[in-house]
C-alpha positions as CSV (number, residue, x, y, z in Angstrom):
1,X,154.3,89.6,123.3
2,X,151.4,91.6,123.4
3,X,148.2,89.6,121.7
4,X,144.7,91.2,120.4
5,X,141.5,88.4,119.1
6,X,139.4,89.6,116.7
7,X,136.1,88.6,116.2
8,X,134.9,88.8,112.8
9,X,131.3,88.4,111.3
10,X,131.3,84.5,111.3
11,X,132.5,84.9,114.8
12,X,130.0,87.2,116.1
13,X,127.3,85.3,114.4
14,X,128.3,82.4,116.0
15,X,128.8,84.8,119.4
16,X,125.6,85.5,118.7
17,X,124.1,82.4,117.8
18,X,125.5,81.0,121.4
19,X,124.2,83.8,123.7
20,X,120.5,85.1,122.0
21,X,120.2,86.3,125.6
22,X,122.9,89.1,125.6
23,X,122.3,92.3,123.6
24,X,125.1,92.9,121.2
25,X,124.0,95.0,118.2
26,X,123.8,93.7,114.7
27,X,125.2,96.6,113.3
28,X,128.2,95.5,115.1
29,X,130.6,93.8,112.5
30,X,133.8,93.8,114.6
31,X,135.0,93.1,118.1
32,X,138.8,93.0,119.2
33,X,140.0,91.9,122.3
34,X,143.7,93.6,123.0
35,X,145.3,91.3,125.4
36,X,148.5,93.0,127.5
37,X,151.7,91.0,127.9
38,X,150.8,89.0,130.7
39,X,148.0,87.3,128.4
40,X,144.9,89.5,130.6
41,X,142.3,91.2,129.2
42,X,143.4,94.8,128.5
43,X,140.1,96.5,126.5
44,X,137.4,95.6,124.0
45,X,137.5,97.6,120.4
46,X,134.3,97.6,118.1
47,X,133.4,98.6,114.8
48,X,130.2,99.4,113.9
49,X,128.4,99.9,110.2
50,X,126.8,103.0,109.8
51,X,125.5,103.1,106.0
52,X,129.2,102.8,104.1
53,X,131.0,103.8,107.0
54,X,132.6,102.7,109.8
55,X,132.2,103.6,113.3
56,X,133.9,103.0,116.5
57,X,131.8,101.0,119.1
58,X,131.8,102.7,122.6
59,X,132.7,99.6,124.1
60,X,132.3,101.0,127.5
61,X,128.8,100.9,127.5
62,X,128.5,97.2,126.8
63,X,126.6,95.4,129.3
64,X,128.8,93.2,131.9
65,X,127.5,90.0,130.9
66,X,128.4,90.9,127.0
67,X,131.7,92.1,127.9
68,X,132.6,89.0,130.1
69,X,131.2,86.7,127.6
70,X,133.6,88.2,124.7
71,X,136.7,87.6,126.8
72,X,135.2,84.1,128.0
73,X,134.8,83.0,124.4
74,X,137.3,84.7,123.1
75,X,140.0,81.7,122.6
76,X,137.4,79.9,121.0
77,X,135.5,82.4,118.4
78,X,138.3,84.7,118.0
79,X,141.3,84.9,115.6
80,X,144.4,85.8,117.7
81,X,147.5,87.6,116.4
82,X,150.7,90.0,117.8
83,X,150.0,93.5,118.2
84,X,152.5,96.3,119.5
85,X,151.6,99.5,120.8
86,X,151.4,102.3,118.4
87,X,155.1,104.2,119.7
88,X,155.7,101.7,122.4
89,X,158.2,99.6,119.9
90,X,160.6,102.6,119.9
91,X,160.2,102.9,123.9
92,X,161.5,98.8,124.2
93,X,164.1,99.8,121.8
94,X,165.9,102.4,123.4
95,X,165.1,100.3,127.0
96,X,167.1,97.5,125.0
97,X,169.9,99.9,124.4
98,X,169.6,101.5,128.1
99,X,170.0,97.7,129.3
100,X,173.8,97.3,127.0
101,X,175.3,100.5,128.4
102,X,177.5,100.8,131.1
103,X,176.6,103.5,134.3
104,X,178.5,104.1,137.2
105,X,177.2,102.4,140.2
106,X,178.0,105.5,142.8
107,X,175.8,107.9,141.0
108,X,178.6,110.7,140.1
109,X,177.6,112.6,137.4
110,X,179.7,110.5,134.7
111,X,180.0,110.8,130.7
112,X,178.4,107.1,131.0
113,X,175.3,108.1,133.8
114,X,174.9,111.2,130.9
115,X,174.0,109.0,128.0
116,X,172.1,106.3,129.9
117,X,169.8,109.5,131.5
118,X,169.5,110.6,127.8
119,X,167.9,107.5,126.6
120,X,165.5,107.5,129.6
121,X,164.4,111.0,128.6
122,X,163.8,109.9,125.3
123,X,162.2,107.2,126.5
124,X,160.2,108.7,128.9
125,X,159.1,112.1,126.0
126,X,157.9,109.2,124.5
127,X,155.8,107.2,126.7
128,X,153.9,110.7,128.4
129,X,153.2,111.5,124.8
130,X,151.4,108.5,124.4
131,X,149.8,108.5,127.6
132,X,148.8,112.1,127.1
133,X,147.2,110.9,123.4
134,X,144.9,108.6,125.1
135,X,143.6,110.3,128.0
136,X,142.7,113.4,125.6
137,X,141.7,111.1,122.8
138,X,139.1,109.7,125.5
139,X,138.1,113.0,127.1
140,X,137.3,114.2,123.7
141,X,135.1,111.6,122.8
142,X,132.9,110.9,126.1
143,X,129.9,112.5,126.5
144,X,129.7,113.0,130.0
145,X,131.0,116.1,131.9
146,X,132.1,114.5,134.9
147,X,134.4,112.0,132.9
148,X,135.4,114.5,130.3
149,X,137.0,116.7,133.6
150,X,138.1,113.4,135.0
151,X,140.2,112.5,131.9
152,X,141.1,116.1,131.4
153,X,142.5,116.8,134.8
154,X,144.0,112.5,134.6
155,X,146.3,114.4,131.2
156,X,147.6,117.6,133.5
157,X,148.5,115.2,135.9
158,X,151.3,113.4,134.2
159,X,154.7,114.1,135.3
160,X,156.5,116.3,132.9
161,X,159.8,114.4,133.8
162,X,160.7,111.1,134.8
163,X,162.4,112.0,138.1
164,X,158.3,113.2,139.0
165,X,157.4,110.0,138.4
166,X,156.1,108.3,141.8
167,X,153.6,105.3,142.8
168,X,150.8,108.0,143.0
169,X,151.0,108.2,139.5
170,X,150.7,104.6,138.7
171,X,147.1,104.7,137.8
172,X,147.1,107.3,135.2
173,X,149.7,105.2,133.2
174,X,147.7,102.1,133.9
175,X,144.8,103.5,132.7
176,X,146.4,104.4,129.1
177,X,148.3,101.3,129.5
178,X,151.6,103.0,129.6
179,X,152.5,101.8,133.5
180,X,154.5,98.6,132.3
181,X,156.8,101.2,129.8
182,X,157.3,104.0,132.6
183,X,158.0,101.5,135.2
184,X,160.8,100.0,133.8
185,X,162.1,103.5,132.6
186,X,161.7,104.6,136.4
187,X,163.8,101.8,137.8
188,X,166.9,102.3,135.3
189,X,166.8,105.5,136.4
190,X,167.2,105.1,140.0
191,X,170.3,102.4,139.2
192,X,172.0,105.5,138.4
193,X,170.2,108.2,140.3
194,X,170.1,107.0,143.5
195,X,172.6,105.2,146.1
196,X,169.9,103.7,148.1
197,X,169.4,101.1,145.8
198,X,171.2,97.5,145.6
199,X,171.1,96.2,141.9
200,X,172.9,93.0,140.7
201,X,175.7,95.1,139.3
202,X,176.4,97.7,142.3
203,X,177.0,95.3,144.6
204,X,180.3,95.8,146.1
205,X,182.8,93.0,145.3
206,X,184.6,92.1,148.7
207,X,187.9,90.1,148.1
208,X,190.0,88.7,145.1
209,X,188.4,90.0,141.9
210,X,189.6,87.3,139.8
211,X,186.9,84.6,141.9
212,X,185.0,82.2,138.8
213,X,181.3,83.1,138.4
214,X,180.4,79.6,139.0
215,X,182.5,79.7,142.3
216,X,181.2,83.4,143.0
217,X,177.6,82.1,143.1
218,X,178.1,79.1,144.9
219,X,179.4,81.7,147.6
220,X,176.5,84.3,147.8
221,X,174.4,81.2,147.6
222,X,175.7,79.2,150.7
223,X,176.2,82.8,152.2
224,X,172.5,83.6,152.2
225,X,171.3,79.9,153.0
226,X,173.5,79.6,156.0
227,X,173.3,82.7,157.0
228,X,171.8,83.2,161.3
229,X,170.0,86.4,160.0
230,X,166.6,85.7,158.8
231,X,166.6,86.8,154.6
232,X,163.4,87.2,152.6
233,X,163.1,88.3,148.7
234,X,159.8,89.5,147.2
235,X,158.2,91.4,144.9
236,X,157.4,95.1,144.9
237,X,153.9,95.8,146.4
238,X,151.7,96.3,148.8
239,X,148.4,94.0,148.5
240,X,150.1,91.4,145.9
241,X,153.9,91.2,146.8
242,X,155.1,87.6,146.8
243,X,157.6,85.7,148.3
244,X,160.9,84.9,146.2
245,X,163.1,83.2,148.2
246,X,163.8,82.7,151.7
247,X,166.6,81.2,153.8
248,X,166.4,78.6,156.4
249,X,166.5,80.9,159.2
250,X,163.7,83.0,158.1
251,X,161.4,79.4,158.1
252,X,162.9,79.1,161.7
253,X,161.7,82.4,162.9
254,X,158.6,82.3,161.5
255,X,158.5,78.3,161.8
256,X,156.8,78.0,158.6
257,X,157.9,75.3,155.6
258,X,159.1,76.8,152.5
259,X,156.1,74.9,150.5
260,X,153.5,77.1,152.6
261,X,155.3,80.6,151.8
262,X,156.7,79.5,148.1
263,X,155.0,81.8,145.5
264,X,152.3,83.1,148.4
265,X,151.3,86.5,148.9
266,X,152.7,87.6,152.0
267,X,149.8,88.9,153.5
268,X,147.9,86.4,152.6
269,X,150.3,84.1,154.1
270,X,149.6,85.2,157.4
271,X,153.3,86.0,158.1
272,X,153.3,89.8,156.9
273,X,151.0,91.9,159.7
274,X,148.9,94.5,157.4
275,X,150.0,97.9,159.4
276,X,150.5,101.3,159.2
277,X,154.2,100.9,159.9
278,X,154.2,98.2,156.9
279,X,152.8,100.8,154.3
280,X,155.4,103.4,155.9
281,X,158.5,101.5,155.5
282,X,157.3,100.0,151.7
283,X,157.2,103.5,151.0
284,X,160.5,104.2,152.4
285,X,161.4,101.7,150.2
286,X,160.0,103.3,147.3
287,X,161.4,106.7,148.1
288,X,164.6,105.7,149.7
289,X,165.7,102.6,148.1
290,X,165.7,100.7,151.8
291,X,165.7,101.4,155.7
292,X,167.7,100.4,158.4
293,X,166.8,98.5,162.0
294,X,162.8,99.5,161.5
295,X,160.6,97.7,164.3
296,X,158.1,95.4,163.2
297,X,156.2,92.8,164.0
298,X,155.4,89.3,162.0
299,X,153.0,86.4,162.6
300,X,154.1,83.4,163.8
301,X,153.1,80.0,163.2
302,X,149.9,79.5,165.5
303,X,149.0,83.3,165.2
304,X,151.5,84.8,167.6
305,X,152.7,87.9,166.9
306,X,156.7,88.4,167.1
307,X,158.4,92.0,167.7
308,X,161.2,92.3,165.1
309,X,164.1,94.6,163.5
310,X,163.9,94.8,159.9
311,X,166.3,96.1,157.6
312,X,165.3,96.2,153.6
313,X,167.0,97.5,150.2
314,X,164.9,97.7,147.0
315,X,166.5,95.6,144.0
316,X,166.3,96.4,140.3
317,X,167.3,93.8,138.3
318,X,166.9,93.7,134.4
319,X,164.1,96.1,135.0
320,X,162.4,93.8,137.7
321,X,162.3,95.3,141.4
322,X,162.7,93.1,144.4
323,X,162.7,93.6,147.9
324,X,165.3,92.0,150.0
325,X,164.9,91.9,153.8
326,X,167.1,91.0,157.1
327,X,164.9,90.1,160.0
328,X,165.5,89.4,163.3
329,X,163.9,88.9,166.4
330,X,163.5,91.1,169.3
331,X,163.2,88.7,173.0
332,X,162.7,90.9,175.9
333,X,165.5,93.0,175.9
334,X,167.9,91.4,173.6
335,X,168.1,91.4,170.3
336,X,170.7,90.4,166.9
337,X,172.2,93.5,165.8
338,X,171.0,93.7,161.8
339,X,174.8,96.4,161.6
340,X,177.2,93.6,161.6
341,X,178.6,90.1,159.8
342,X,179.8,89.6,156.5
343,X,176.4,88.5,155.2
344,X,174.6,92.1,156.0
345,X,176.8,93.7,153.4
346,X,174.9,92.4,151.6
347,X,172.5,94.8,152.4
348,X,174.6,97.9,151.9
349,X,175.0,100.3,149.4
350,X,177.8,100.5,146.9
351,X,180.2,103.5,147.9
């Protein structure tokens, strides 16, 4: 739930009052804070009295300090309450009625892929058209040039469809605070548009059909803990992904605990080597849905550096993407075949 704090007069007096030192105008009646739905600080709104009227602050231009001081005292001063999105309610609602209709996992051109790709259109006409309404709204009313072009050139960038939509164009959504709607509008569409990617429900079913879900996940489960391939899940990204879940032999390869990787950035865990080939085959990833048998190398505990076969598939589950990865060593001039065993099906791709 999205969240914005307002500071009213008797809380900007008091701001005030607290921090003589920082210049915040007194014809400045009103300051909002808009929080996004992770709870972090998203923009500052102001109002400002000119004689009977109201005017928007440029909150822009507000000094650092002021700026961090708002958010800082915001919980405290402030009076917090929902807010949604002018347009963005209708996105989450046609996303809610994308999520309870059926597709067909291969990707043929079915009556069911038809009315799921309908929605995301919809969905999607509607998120560029508020993402187009803020860049122009901003270009319009900055004074500089250089931004104005900026912000004018930001608007003709945005795809005109949502198959256009790639990574590169993450920061013009961010900017107008769209990314979090086009994202998830970008991942349904590849559970039907593309066969590269594993999702919870295209994963082949190998065996009796009739197996209990309780049983079912005992067996992926014990299948993925047991397994003598190394498996890693983590988030999307290339700075800030994060590890999920790992088996036991991944902690044996790597020989790492799982209470030093659980929740850690894998960069910053030392066990993913920042490369060239790592930001090649997360973009395979993005483009592809997943790779096969890519060489690699990861750090080992005590800083050694180990040659390895990787093979990945992207995951999109209830609009979340995961990364889901099969490692395994490469010793002189041996190495486990990632192409075989009832566990690397895993891996594959529903036919």
């Amino acid at each position: 739930m999205n969240t914005v704090i307002v500071f009213d007069r008797h809380a900007l007096a008091q701001f005030r009052a607290d921090h003589p030192w920082l210049h915040l105008s007194d014809d400045v009646i009103e300051v909002s804070l808009y929080l996004d739905d992770n709870g972090a600080p998203l923009r500052l709104v102001g109002k400002r009295l000119n004689g009977d009227l109201l005017d928007e602050v440029d909150c822009d231009r507000l000094p650092a300090a002021t700026a961090f001081a708002i958010v800082r005292c915001a919980p405290a001063l402030g009076k917090a309450r929902a807010w949604t999105p002018a347009g963005e309610q209708d996105v989450w609602r046609i996303l809610q009625e994308l999520f309870d209709t059926p597709f067909d996992a291969t990707g043929h051109a079915s009556a069911a892929n038809k009315v799921r790709n309908d929605l995301l259109d919809q969905g999607y006409r509607i998120a560029r058209q508020l993402t187009l309404e803020v860049l122009n709204s901003r270009a319009i009313k900055t004074e500089e040039p250089a931004e104005r072009l900026r912000l004018c050139r930001a608007a003709g960038s945005v795809p005109r469809s949502l198959a256009e939509v790639g990574e590169a164009h993450r920061p013009l959504f961010m900017e107008a605070d769209t990314w979090r709607m086009v994202a998830v509008l970008r991942d349904e569409l590849l559970l039907t548009g593309s066969k590269g990617h594993l999702t919870a429900v295209s994963t082949p079913t190998i065996g009796r059909r009739d197996i209990p879900a309780g049983l079912q996940k005992v067996i992926d489960e014990t299948l993925f803990d047991t397994a003598p391939i190394a498996f890693s899940v983590s988030t999307t990204g290339y700075q800030d992904s994060r590890f999920i879940r790992v088996n036991q032999s991944y902690l044996d390869l790597v020989g790492r605990s799982w209470a030093e990787l659980d929740g850690c950035k894998m960069l910053e865990s030392g066990v993913a080597v920042d490369s060239p080939g790592r930001k090649r085959r997360l973009e395979l990833l993005q483009q592809q849905g997943g790779y096969s048998s890519e060489r690699a190398e990861i750090r080992v505990a005590g800083g050694g550096v180990l040659p390895v076969l990787i093979s990945a598939k992207r995951l999109v589950v209830s609009g979340e993407a995961y990364d889901l990865e099969a490692i395994s060593a490469i010793r002189g001039d041996t190495r486990v075949s990632l192409g075989s065993g009832n566990v690397v099906r895993l891996l594959q791709p529903a036919s």
